[in-house]
MIDO-190179 format. One record per residue: x, y, z of N, C-alpha, C in turn; residue number from 1; residue in three letters. Coordinates in Angstrom, 1 decimal, decimal comma, padded with zeros to 4 digits. Each point is the difference from the previous one (the first is absolute). Example, Ala and Ser with C-alpha at 12.3 -4.5 7.8 and 13.67 -1.06 7.14 Angstrom:
nc1	nc2	nc3	cac1	cac2	cac3	cc1	cc2	cc3	k	r
013,2	-005,7	007,8	-000,9	001,2	000,0	000,9	001,2	000,0	1	Ala
-000,4	001,1	-000,7	000,9	001,1	000,0	-000,8	001,1	000,8	2	Ser
end
This chain:
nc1	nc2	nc3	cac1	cac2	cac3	cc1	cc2	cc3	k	r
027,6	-045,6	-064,6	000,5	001,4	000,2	-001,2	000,9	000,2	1	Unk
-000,1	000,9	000,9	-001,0	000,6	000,5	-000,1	001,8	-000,8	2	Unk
-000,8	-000,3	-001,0	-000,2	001,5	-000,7	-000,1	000,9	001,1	3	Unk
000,3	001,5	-000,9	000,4	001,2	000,6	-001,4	000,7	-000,2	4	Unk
-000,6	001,1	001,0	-001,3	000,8	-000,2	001,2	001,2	-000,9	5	Unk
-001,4	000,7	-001,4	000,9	001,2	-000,2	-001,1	000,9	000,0	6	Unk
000,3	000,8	000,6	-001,4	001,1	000,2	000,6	001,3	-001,0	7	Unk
-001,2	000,6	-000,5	000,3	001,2	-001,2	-000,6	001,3	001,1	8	Unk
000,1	000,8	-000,2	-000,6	001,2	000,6	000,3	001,0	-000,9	9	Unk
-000,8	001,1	000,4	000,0	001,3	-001,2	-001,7	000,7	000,0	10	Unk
000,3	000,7	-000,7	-001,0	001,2	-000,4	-001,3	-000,9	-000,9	11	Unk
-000,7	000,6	-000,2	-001,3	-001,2	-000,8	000,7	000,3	-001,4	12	Unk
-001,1	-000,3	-001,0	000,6	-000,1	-001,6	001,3	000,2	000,1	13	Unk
001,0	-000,6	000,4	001,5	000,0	-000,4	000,5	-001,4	-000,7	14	Unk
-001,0	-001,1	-000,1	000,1	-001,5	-000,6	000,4	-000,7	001,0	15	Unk
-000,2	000,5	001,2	000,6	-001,3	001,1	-000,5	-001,3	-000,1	16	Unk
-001,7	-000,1	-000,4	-000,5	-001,5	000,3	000,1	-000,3	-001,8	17	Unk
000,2	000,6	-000,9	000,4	-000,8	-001,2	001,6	-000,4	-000,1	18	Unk
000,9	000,6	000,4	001,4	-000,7	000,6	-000,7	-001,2	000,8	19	Unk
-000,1	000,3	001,1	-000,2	-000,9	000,9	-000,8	-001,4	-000,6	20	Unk
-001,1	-000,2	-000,5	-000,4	-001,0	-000,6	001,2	-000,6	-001,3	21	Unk
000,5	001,1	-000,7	001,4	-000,7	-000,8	000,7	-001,1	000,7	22	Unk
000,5	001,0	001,0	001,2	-000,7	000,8	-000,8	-001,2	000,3	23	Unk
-000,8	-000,5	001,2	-000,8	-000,9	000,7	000,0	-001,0	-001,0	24	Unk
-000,7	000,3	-001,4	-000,2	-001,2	-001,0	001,8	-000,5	-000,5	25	Unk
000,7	000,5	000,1	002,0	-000,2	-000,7	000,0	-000,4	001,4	26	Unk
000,2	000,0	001,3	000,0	-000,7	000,8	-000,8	-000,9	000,6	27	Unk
-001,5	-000,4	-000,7	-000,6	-001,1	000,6	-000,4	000,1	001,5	28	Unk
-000,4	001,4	000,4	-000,2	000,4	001,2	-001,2	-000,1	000,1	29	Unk
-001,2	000,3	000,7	-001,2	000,6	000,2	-000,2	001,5	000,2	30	Unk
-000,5	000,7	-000,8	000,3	001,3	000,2	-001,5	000,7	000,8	31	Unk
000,3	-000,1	001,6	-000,7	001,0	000,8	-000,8	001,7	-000,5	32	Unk
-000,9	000,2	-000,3	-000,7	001,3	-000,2	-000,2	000,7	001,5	33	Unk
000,6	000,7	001,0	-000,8	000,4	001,2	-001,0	000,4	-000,3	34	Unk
000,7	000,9	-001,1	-001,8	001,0	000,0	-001,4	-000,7	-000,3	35	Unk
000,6	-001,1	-000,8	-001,4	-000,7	000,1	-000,6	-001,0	001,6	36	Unk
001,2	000,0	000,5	-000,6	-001,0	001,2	-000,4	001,5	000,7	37	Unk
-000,2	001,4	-000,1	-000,6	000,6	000,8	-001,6	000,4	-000,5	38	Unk
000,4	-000,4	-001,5	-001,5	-000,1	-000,5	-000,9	-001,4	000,5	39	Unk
000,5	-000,4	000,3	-000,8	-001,4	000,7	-000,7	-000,1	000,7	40	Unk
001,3	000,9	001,2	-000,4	000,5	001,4	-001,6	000,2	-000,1	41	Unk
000,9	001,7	-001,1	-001,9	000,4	000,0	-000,9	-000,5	-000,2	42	Unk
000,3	-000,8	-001,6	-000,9	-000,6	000,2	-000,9	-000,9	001,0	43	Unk
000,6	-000,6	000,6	-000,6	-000,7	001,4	-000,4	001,0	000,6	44	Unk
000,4	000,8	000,5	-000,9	000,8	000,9	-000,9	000,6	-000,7	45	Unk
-000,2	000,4	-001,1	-001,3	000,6	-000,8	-001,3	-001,2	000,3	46	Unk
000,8	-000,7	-000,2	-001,1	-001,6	-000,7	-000,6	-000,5	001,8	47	Unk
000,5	000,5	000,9	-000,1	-000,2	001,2	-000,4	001,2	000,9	48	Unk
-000,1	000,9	-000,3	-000,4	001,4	000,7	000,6	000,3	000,7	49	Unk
001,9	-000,1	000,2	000,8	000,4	001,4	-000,3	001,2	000,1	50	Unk
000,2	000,3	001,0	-000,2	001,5	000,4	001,6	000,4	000,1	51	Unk
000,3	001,2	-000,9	001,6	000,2	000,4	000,5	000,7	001,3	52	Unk
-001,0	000,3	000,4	000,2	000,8	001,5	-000,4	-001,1	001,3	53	Unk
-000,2	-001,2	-000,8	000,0	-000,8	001,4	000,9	-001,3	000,2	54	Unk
001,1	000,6	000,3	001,5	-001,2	000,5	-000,5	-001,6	000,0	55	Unk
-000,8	-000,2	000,9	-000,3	-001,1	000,4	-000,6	-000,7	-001,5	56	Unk
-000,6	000,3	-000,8	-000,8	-000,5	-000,8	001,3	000,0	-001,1	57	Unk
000,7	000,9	000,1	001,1	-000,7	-001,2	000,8	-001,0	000,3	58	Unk
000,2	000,1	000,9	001,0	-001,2	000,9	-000,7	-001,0	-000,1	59	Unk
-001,5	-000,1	000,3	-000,7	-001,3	-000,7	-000,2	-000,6	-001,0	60	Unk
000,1	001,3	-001,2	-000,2	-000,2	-001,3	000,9	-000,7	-000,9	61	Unk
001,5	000,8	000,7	001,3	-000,7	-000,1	000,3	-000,8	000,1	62	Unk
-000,3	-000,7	000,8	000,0	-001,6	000,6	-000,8	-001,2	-001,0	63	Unk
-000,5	000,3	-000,8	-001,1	-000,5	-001,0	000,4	000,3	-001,5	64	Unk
001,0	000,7	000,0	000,8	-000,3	-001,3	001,2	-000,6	-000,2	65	Unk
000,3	-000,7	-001,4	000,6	-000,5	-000,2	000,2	000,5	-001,5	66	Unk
001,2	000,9	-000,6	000,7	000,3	-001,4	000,7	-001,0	-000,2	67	Unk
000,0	-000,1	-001,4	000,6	-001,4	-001,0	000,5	000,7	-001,5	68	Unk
000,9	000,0	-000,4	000,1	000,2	-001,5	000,1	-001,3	-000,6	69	Unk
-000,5	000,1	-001,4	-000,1	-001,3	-000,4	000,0	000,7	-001,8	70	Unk
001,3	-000,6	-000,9	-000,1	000,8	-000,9	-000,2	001,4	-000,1	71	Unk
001,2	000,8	000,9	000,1	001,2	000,6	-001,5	000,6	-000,3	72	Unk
-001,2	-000,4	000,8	-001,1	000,6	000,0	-000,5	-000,1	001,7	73	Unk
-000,5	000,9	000,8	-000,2	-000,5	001,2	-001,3	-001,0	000,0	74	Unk
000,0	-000,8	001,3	-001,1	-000,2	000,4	-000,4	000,3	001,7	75	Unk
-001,3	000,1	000,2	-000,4	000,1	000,8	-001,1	-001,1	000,7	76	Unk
001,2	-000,7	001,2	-001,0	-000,9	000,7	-000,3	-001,4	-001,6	77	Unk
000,8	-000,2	-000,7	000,4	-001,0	-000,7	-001,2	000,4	-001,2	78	Unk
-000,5	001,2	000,0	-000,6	000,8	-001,3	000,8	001,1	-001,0	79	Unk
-000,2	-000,4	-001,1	000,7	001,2	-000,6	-000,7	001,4	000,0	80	Unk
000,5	001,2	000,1	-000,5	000,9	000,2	000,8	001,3	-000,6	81	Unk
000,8	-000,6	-001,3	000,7	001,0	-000,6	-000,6	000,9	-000,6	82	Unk
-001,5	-000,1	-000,6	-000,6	000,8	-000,6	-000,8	000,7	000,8	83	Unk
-000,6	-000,4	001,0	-000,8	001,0	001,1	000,5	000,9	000,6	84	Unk
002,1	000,1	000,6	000,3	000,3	000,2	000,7	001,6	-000,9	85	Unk
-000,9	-000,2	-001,1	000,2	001,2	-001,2	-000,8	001,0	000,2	86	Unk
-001,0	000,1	001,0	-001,4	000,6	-000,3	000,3	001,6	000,5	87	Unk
-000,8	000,8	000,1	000,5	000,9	000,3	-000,7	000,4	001,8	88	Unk
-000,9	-000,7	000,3	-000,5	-000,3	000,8	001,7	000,1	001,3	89	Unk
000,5	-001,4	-000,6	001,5	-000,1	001,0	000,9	001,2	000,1	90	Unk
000,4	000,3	-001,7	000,9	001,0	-000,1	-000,8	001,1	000,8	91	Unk
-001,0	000,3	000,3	-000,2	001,0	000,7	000,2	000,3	001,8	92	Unk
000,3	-001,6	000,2	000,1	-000,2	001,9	001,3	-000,5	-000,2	93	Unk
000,7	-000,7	-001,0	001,1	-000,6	000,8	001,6	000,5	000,0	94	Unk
-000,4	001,6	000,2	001,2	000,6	000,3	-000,2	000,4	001,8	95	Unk
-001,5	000,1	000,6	-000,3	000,0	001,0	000,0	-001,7	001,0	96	Unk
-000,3	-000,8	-000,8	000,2	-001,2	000,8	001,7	-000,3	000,3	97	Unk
000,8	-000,2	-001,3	001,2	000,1	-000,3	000,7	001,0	001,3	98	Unk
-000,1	001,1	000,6	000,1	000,6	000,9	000,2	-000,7	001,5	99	Unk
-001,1	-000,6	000,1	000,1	-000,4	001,4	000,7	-001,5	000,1	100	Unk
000,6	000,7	001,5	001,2	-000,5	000,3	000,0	-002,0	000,6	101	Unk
-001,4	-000,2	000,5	-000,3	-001,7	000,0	000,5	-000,5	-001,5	102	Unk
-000,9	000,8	-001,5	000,0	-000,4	-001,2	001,4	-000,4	-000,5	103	Unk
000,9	001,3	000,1	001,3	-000,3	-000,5	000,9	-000,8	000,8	104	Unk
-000,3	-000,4	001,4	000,9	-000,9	000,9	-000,8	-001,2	-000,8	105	Unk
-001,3	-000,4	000,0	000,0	-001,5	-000,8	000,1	-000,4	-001,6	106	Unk
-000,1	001,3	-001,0	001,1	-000,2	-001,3	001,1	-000,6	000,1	107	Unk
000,8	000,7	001,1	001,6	000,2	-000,2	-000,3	-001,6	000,6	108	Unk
-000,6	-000,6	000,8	000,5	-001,3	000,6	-000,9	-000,7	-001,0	109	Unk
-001,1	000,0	-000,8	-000,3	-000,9	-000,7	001,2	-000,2	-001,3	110	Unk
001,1	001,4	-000,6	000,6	000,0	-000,7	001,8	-000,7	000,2	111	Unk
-000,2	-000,2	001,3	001,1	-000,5	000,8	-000,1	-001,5	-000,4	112	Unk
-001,4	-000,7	000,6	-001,0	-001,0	-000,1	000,7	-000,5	-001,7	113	Unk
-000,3	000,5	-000,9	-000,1	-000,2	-001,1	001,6	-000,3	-000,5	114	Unk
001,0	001,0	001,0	001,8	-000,1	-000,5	000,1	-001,2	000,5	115	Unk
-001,0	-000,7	001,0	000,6	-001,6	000,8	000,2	-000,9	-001,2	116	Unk
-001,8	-000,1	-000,4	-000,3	-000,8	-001,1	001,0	-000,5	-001,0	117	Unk
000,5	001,3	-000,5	000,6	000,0	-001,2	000,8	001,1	-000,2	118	Unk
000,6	-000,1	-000,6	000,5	001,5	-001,0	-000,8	000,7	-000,8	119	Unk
-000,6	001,4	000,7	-000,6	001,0	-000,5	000,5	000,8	000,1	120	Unk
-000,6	001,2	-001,6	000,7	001,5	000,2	-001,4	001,1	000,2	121	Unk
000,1	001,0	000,5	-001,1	000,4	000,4	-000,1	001,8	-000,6	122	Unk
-000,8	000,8	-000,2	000,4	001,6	-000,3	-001,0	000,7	001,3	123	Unk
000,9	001,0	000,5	-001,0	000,1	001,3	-001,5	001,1	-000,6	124	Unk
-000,9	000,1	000,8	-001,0	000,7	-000,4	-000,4	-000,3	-001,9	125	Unk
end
């Protein structure tokens, strides 16, 4: 039988990703973080110099990643990167990477990607 995606949405501090990890573990899901696969993003692009005003180079950039959760923690490119993705360095760009519109057309399909796999629940942003 083919699990169901359950996506949470809401305001920030309202406990959506501490529900959501509840649920995910009582259902044996994988529980997706977006927000962290957009910390990823950034981080790749930090660790790579994208330029955010230059299309072409994200589209390149894009193409060279690969998000993984593994023990609801991301990786990046088959590295973990749950703690780098804490820094403040990211939190400072990745409401601006998060933004552009290549970025969140390849979340939403690496997140799609991820509902094939298996049954995941995901919280957006």
């Amino acid at each position: 039988m083919k699990g169901i995606i359950i996506a949470i949405d809401g305001f920030s501090s309202t406990g959506k990703s501490t529900l959501a990890k509840q649920l995910a573990y009582k259902l044996n899901y994988t529980y997706v973080d977006s927000g962290a696969m957009y910390r990823a993003i950034t981080l790749y692009f930090l660790d790579h110099h994208i330029e955010l005003s230059d299309n072409v180079q994200i589209v390149k950039a894009l193409e060279q990643i690969v998000l993984t959760f593994i023990d609801n923690k991301i990786s990046l490119n088959g590295e973990p990167v749950d703690e780098q993705i804490r820094s403040m360095a990211i939190a400072n760009l990745v409401s601006e990477v998060a933004a552009l519109k290549e970025v969140r057309k390849f979340a939403v399909a690496q997140q799609q990607a991820l509902g094939e796999e298996k049954a995941i629940r995901r919280t957006p942003g």
